[in-house]
C-alpha positions as CSV (number, residue, x, y, z in Angstrom):
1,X,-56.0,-2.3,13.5
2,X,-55.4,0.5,11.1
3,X,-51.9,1.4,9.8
4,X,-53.1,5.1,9.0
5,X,-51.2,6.6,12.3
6,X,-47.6,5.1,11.0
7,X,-48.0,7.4,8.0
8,X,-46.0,10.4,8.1
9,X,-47.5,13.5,6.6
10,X,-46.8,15.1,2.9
11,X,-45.8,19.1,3.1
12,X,-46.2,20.7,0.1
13,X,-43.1,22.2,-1.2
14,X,-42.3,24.5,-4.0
15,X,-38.7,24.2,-6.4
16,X,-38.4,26.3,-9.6
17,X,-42.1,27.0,-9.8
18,X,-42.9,23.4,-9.3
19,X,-45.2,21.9,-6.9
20,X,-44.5,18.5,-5.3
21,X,-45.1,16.6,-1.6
22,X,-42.2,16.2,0.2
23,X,-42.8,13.1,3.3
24,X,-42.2,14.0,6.9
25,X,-42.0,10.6,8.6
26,X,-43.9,10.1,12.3
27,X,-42.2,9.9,15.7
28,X,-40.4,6.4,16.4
29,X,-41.4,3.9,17.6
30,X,-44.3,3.3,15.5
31,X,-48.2,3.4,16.3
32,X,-49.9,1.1,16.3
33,X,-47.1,-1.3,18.3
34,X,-45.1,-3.7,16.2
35,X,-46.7,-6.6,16.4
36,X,-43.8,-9.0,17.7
37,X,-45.2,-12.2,17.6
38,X,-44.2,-13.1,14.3
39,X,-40.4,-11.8,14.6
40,X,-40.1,-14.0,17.8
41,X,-38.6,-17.2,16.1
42,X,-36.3,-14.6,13.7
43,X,-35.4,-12.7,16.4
44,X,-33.5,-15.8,18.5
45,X,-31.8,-16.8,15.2
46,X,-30.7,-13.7,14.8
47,X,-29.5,-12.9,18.1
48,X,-28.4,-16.7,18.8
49,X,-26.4,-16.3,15.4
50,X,-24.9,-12.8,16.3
51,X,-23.8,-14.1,19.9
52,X,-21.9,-17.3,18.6
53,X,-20.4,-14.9,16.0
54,X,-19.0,-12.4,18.2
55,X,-17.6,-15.6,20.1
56,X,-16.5,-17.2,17.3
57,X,-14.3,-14.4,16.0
58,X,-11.6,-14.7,18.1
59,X,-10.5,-18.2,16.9
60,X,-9.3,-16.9,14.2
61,X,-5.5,-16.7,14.2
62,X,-5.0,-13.1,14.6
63,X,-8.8,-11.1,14.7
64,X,-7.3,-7.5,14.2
65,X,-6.2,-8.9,10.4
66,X,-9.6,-10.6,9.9
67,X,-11.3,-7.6,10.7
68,X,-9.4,-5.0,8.6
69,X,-10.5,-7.6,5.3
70,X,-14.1,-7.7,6.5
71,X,-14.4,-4.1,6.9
72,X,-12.6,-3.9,3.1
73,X,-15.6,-6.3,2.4
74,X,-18.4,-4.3,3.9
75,X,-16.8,-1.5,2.2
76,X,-17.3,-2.7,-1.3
77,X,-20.4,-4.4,-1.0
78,X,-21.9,-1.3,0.5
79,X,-20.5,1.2,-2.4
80,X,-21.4,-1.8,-5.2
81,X,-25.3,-1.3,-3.8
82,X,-25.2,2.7,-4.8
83,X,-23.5,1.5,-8.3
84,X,-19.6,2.0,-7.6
85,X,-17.8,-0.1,-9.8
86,X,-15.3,-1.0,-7.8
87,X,-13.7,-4.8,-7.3
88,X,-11.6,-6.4,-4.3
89,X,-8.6,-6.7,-6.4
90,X,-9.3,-2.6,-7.5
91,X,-9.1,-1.5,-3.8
92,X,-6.2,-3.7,-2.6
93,X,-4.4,-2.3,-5.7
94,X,-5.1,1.5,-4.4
95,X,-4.1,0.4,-1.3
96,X,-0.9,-1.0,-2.5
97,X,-0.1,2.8,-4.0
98,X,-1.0,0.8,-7.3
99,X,-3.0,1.4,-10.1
100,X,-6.4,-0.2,-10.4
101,X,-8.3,-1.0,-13.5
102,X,-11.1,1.4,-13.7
103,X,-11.6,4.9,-12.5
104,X,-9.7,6.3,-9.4
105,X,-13.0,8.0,-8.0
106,X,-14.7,4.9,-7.6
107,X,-12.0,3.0,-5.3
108,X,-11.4,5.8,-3.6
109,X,-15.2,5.8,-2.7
110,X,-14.7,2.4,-1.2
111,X,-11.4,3.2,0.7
112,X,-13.3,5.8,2.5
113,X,-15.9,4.0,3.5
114,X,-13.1,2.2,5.2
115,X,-11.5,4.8,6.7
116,X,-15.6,6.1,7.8
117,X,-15.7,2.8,9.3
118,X,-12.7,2.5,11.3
119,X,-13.0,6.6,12.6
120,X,-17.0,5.9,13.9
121,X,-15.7,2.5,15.8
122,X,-13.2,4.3,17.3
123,X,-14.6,7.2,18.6
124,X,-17.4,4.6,19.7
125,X,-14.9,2.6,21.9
126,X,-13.3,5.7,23.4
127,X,-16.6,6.7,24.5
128,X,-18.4,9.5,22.2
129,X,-22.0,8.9,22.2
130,X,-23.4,7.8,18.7
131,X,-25.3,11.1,18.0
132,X,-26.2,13.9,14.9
133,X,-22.5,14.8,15.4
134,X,-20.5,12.0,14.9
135,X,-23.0,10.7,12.1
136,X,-21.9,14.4,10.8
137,X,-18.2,13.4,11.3
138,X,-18.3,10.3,10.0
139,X,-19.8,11.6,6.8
140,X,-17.1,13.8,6.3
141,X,-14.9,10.9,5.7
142,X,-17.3,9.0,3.7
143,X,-17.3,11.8,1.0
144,X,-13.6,13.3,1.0
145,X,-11.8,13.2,-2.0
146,X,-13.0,14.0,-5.7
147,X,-16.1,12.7,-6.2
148,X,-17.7,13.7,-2.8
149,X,-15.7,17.4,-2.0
150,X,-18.8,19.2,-3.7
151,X,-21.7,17.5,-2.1
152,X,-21.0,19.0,1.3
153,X,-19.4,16.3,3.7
154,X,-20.0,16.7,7.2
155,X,-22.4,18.8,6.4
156,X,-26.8,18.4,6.5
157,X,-28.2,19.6,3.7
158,X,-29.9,23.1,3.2
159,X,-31.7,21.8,-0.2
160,X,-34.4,19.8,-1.0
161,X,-33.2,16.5,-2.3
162,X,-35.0,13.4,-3.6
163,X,-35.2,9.2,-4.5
164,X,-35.3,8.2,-8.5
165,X,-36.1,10.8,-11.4
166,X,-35.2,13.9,-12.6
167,X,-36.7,16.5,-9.8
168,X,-38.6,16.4,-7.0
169,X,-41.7,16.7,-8.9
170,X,-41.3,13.2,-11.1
171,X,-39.4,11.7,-8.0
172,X,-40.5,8.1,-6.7
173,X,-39.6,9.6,-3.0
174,X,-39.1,12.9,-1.8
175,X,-37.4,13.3,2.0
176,X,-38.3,16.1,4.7
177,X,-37.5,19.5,2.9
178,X,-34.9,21.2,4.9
179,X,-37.5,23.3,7.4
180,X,-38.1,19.7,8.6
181,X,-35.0,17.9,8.5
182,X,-33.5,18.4,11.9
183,X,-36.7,18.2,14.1
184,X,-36.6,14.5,11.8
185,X,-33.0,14.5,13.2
186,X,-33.5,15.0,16.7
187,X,-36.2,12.8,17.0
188,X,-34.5,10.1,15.8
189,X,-31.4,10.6,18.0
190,X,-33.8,11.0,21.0
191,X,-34.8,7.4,19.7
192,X,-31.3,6.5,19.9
193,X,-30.8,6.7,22.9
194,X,-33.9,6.7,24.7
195,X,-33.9,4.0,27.4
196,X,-37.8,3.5,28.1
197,X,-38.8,1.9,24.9
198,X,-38.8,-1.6,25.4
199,X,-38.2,-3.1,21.8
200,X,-35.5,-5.9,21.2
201,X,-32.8,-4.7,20.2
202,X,-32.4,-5.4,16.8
203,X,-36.1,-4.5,16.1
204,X,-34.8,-1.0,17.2
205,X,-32.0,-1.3,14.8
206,X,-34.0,-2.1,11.7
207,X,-36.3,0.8,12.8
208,X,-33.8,3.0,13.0
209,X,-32.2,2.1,9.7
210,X,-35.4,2.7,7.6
211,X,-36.3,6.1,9.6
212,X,-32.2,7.2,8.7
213,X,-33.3,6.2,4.9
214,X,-36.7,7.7,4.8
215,X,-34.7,11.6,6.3
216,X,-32.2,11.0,3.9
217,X,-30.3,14.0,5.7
218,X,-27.2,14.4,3.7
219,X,-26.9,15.2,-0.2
220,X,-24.8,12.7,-1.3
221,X,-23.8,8.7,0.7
222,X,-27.0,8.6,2.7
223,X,-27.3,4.7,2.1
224,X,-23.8,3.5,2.8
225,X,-24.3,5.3,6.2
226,X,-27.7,4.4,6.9
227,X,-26.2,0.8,6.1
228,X,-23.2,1.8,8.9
229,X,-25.6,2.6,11.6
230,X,-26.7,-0.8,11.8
231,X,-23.0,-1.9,12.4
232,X,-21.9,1.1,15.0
233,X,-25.3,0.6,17.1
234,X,-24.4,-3.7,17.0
235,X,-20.8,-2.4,18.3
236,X,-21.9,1.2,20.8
237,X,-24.1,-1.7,22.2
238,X,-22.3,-4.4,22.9
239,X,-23.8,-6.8,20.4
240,X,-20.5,-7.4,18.3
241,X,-17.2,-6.3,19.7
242,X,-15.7,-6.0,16.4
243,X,-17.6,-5.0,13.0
244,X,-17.7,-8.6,11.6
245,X,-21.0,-8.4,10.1
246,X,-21.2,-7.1,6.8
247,X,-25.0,-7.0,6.0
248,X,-24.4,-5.4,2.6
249,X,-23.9,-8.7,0.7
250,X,-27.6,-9.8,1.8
251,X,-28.9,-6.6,0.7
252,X,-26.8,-6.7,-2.5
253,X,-28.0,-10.0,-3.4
254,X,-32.0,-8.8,-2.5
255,X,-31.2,-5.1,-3.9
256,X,-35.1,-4.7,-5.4
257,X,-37.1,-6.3,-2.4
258,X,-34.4,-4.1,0.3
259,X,-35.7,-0.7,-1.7
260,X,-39.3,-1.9,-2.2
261,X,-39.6,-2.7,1.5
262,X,-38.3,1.1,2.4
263,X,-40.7,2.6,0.1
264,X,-44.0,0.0,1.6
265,X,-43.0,1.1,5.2
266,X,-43.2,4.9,3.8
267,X,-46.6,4.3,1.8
268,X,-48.6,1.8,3.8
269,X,-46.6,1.8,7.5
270,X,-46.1,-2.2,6.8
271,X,-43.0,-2.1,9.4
272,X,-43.5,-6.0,10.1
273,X,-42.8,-6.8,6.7
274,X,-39.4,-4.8,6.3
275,X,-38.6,-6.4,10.0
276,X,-38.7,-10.1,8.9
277,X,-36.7,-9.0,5.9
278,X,-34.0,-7.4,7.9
279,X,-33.7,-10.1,11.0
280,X,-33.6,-12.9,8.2
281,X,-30.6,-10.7,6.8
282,X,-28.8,-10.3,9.6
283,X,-29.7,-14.1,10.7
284,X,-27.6,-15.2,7.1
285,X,-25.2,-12.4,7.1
286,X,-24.2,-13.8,10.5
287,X,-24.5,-17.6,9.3
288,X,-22.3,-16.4,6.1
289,X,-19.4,-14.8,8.6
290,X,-19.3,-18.0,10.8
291,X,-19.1,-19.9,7.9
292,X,-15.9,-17.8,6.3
293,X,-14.4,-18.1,10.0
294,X,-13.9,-21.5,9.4
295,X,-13.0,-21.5,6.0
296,X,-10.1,-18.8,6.8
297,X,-8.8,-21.0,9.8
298,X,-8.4,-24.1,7.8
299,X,-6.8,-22.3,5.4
300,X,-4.0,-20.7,7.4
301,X,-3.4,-23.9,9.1
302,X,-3.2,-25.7,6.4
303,X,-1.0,-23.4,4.2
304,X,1.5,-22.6,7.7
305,X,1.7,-26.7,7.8
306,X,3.2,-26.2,3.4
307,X,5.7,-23.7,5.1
308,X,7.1,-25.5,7.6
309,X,8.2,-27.9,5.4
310,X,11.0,-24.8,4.5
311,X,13.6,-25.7,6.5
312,X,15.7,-22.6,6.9
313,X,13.9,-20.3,4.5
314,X,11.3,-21.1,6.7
315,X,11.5,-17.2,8.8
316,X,11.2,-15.0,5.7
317,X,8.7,-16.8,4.2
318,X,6.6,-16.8,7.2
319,X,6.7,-13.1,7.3
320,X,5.8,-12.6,3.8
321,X,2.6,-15.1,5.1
322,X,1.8,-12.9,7.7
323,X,1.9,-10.2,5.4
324,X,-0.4,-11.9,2.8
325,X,-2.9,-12.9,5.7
326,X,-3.4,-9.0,6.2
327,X,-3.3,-7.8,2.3
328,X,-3.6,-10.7,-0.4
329,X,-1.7,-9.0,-2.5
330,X,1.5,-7.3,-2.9
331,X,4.9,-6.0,-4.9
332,X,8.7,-7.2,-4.1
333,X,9.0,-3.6,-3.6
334,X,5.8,-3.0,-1.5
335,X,6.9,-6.6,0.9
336,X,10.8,-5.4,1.1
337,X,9.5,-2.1,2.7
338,X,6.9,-3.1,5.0
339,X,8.7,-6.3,6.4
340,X,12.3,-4.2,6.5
341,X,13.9,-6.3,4.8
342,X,16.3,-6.6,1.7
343,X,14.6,-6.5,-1.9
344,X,16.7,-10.0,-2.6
345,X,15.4,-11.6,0.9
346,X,11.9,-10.1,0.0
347,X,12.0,-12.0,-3.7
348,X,13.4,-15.2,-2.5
349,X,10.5,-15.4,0.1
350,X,8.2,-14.9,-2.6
351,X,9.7,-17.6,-4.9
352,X,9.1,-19.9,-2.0
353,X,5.7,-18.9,-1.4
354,X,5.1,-19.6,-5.2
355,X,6.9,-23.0,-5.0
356,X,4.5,-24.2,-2.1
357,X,1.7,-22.6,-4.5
358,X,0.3,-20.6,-1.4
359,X,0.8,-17.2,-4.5
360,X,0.6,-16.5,-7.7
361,X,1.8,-13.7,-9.9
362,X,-0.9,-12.1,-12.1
363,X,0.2,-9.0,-13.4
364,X,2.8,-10.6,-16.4
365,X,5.2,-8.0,-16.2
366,X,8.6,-8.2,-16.3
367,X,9.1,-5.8,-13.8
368,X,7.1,-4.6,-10.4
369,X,5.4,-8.2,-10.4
370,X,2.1,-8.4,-8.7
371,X,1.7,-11.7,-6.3
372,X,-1.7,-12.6,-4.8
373,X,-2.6,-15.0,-2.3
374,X,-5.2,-16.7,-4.5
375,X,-7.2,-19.2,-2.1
376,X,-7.6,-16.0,0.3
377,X,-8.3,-13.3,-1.7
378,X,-11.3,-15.6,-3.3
379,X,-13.0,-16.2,0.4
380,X,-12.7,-12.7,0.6
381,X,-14.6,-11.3,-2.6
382,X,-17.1,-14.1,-3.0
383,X,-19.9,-11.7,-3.7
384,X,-18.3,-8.9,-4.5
385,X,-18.6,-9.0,-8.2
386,X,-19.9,-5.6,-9.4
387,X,-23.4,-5.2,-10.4
């Protein structure tokens, strides 16, 4: 059967007294059907995988602190696929009200994804609908700050913009101009949330991922949202109760094939191919989470068993722990305030921590000493090396 009807249609488009096509993609969900029987087998990993992880989660000691590091992780890896610079150490030391290692703009990217993250859950769990307004919400904390103020946050754009080159006219992909773009946008929120297509549910997410992509409605952080919308419709929808999934190190570590596949559904409609891509990701991402779980639990246990051998500087160390568990790294300064406690109880807590060799300091200053929870902070960055 023909692919022809899952093209969209080119509108030719002036800019500048240049010519050039921009694409208008067709009405989800695609026709010709997907053809399902190959997904089948990836579609129970998947969902098999995603179920035992949403179960899983809560073994860990204290899920609120696991899931403010994997968001932090989803964060980076999400920024580091659009080129941000940015490291785990970098946006733990902004966090801390220290100074990173490389240029403010780029952590600051990476915290607001954060802060984008946690606002869209939220309104999610209080009961907004995921719709054109809280994507347009949600932007407006992705780009605030510096490096985002001028490309409109919160705003969809009333200019043409475009994928690769210089202009829209030696572009590799050019979205719906802006006479299109919200007809584009409310068809794909009707798809949202329209009950009477009977797709899995995570065929529907990848769909509605690549249709985001192919709109591209905003100027500027279309790709770390379109990435989002995969976690906020796994959370609106019951999947995961808690954003534990972060997808972006699979597509980090298959960056050329994730952009290819985009541009193959746009050019020949081969949705089956970017599906078996995407269900295999989410499949590993949720393999990769289970498997960090239990790294992270063996961990704790094993470094709470080192502190109990304390005796009666057992207490404040075991705060500083608790502290480390939620940010691996941190001042004498930085744990004195947060705990409420002295600056001397706050160093001697340290010390101990050191002894046991459950931190380290890195920083080799004399003064304001930076101490890192080494084994943790390691879990947590595997893969987050920038490109």
């Amino acid at each position: 059967m023909s692919n022809s009807n899952r093209l969209g249609r080119y509108v030719l488009q002036k800019m500048e007294g240049e010519s050039f096509k921009a694409y208008v993609p067709p009405h989800l969900p695609p026709i010709p059907a997907i053809n399902l029987e190959n997904l089948y087998p990836l579609l129970d990993k998947a969902n098999h995988s995603l179920a035992e992880l949403n179960g899983v989660a809560y073994s860990v000691p204290n899920v609120e602190l696991f899931v403010y590091m994997y968001v932090r992780k989803e964060a980076l890896l999400s920024s580091q696929i659009e080129g941000t610079q940015s490291s785990f150490s970098d946006l733990l030391l902004f966090e801390n009200e220290l100074k990173p290692n490389i240029e403010i703009a780029d952590v600051e990217e990476v915290s607001n994804y954060v802060v984008a993250v946690n606002y869209g859950l939220e309104q999610i769990k209080n009961g907004f609908p995921l719709s054109l307004r809280l994507l347009r919400e949600i932007h407006a904390k992705l780009l605030q700050g510096s490096r985002g103020s001028n490309k409109n946050p919160g705003e969809f754009r009333i200019t043409q913009n475009w994928i690769g080159g210089t202009r829209p006219g030696n572009a590799m992909f050019v979205p719906p101009s802006p006479a299109d773009l919200m007809d584009c946008l409310s068809d794909l929120e009707k798809f949202i949330h329209d009950k009477k297509v009977k797709l899995p549910f995570l065929v529907k997410v990848g769909l509605l991922h690549v249709q985001f992509e192919t709109i591209h409605p905003f100027l500027d952080g279309n790709g770390r949202l379109g990435r989002l919308l995969i976690m906020l419709l796994l959370c609106e929808n019951g999947v995961l109760t808690e954003p534990i999934l972060y997808m972006s190190l699979y597509l980090k570590k298959h960056r050329s094939l994730y952009y290819d596949l985009l541009q193959e559904v746009r050019t020949d409609g081969s949705w089956e191919s970017w599906l078996e891509f995407f269900l295999e990701g989410i499949y590993k991402s949720a393999q990769q989470a289970l498997q960090m779980i239990e790294q992270l639990n063996k961990l704790f246990e094993d470094d709470l068993q080192k502190i109990n051998t304390l005796g009666r500087a057992k207490e404040s160390a075991l705060l500083a722990f608790e502290r480390f568990k939620k940010m691996p790294q941190a001042t004498v300064s930085v744990l004195a305030r947060e705990l409420n406690v002295s600056m001397p109880t706050a160093r001697v807590a340290l010390q101990n921590l050191v002894k046991l060799g459950l931190v380290q300091e890195v920083s080799g200053k004399m003064r304001d000493k930076i101490y890192i929870y080494r084994k943790y902070l390691d879990l947590l960055q595997a893969g987050t090396e920038p490109l």
